[in-house]
N, C-alpha and C positions, 0 to 999 in steps of 0.2 A: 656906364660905370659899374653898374651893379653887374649887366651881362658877364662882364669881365672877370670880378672875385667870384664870380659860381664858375667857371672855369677852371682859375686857379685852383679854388677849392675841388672842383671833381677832380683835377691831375694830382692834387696830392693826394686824396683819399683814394685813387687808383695807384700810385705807387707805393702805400703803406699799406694797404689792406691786409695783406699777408701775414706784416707782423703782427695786425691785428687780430688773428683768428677769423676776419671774417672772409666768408668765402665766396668765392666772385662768378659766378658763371659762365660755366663752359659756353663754345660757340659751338652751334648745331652741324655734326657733321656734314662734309656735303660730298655726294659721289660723283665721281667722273661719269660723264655721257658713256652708255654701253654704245658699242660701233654698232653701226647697223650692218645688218647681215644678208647677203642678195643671194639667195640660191637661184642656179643657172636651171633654167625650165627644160634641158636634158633629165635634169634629179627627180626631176617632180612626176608623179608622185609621190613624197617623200612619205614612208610608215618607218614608228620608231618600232622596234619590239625589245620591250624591256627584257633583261639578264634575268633569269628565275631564280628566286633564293633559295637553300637549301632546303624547306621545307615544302617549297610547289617544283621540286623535282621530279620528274616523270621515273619510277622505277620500272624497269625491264622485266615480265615475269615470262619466262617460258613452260608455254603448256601443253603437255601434249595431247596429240589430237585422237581423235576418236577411234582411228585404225592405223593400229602399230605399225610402222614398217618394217618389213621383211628382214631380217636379218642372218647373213650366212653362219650358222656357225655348225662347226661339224661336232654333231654329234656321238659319241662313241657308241655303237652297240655291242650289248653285251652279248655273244656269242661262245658260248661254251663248246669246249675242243674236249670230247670224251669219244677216246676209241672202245670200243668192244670186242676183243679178240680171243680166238678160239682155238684150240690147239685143232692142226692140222688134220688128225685120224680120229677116228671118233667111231666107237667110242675111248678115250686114250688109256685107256687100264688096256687093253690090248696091243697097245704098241708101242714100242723097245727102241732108243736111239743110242748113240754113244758120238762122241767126238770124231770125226772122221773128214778133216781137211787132208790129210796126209794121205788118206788110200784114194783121193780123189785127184789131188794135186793142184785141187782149188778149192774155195772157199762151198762146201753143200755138207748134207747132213742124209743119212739113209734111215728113213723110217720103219723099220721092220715091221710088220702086220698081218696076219689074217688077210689070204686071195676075199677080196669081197669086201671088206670094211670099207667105209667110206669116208674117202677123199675129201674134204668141205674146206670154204671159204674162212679165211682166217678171220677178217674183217670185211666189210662192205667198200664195193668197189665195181670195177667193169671187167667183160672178160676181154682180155689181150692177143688170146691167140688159142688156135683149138687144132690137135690134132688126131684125125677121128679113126687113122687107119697103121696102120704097125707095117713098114715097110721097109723097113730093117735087115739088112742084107750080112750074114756074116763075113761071104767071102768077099764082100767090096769094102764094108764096113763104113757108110757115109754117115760122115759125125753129128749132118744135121740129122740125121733118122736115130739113131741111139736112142731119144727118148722113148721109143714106140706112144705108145698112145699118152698125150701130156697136157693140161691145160695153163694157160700163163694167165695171172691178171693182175690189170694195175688197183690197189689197193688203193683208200681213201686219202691215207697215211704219202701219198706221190711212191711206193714203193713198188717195184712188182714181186709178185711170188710165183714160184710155177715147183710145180708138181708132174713128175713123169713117172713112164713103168706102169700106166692104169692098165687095168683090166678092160674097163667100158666108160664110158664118157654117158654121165647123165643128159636124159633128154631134153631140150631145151637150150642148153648148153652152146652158145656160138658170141662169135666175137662180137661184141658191142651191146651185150646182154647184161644187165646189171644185176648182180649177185649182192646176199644180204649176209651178214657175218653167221657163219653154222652154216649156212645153205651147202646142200651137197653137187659137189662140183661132177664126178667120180668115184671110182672103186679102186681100192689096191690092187695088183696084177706085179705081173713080172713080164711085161711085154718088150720090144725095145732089144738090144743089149744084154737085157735082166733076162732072157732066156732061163739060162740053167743057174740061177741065184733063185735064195727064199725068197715072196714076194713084199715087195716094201714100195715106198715110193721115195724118188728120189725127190728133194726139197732144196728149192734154192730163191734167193734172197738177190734180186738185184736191181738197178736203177733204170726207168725207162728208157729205152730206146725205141727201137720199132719191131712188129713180133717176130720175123725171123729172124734176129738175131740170138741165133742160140749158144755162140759162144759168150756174151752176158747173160743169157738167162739162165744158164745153166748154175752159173753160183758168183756173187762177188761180195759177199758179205758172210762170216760163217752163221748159219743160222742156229747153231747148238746153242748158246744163251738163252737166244728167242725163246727157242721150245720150249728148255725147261720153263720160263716164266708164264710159259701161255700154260702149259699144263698146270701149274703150280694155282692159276687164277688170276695173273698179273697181266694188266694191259697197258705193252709196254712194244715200242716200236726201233727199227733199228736207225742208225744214224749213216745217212749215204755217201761215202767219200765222193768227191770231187771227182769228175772219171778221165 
């Protein structure tokens, strides 16, 4: 009997508790079984490697090593382009030119001068062509002989200049001789052609070919400008048309 009212009594003090304020005790959570887990001994070995946080990051430093590699790069050098040119007679208070495309009916220039004055290298360059004997015939009149005695040379400038009507051809004097600006090539004369005329040398200004070609060497640029500026003290070159 008594079992019985302590019964009663707990079922109603378990359905009233609430209102009561008083407070009844949780039941202890309980977890589901974790499954079990069979790795296939294919796997096995198994290593985990942990994901690195951002402060055990490996940073990449590139350094360079101890012998630089080569590297192409093109260098410019500095190369300075300074002609030194010199009036063709010398010394030039002695010798007298004027404008004279028209008495020639091509492009040259008549240096007038003193039998004897000398002939010299405009600028530094090679000699092109030398002709050391006067064989000049009036009554045939062969064009390549006209110049009588004449030296050609290509100039540093890719120009050639040639110079005829010498008197005598300086010693040394032959083709593929390298001549320096001033150097005396020659003497004024009237050889050639120039027979019965004052003695001068004829001057002419033309673009390389090969040396006996003496209808380009004879003139294809007028050289009167030149002149004057070589005598004046200007070092100044001429500009080759297209041929």
């Amino acid at each position: 009997m008594k079992r019985s009212l302590l019964l009663i009594l707990g079922f109603l003090l378990a359905g009233f508790s609430p209102m009561l304020g008083i407070p009844l005790p949780l039941p202890s959570p309980t977890s589901a079984p974790l499954p079990t887990v069979t790795v296939p001994p294919s796997l096995l070995p198994l290593t985990l490697t942990p994901f690195p946080s951002p402060d055990d990051t490996e940073t990449l430093t590139v350094t360079p090593s101890e012998t630089p590699t080569e590297t192409l790069t093109e260098t410019p050098i500095e190369t300075p382009i300074s002609w030194t040119c010199v009036f063709p007679v010398q010394p030039s208070s002695v010798a007298d030119f004027a404008e004279s495309v028209a008495s020639h009916g091509y492009p040259a220039t008549d240096i007038i001068a003193p039998e004897g004055a000398r002939f010299v290298a405009v600028m530094n360059g090679v000699v092109d062509f030398v002709s050391y004997e006067d064989l000049w015939d009036p009554e045939h009149d062969d064009l390549t002989l006209r110049g009588g005695l004449c030296v050609a040379i290509l100039w540093d400038d890719g120009v050639r200049y040639y110079g005829s009507h010498l008197s005598a051809i300086e010693p040394g004097i032959s083709p593929g001789v390298r001549v320096a600006a001033g150097q005396v090539l020659g003497y004024v004369g009237h050889t050639g052609n120039a027979r019965a005329t004052p003695s001068h040398v004829h001057f002419g200004i033309s673009h390389p070919t090969y040396p006996e070609d003496w209808r380009a060497r004879r003139g294809e640029v007028d050289p009167f400008p030149f002149l004057v500026a070589w005598r004046d003290g200007h070092d100044v070159t001429p500009f080759l048309p297209t041929p």
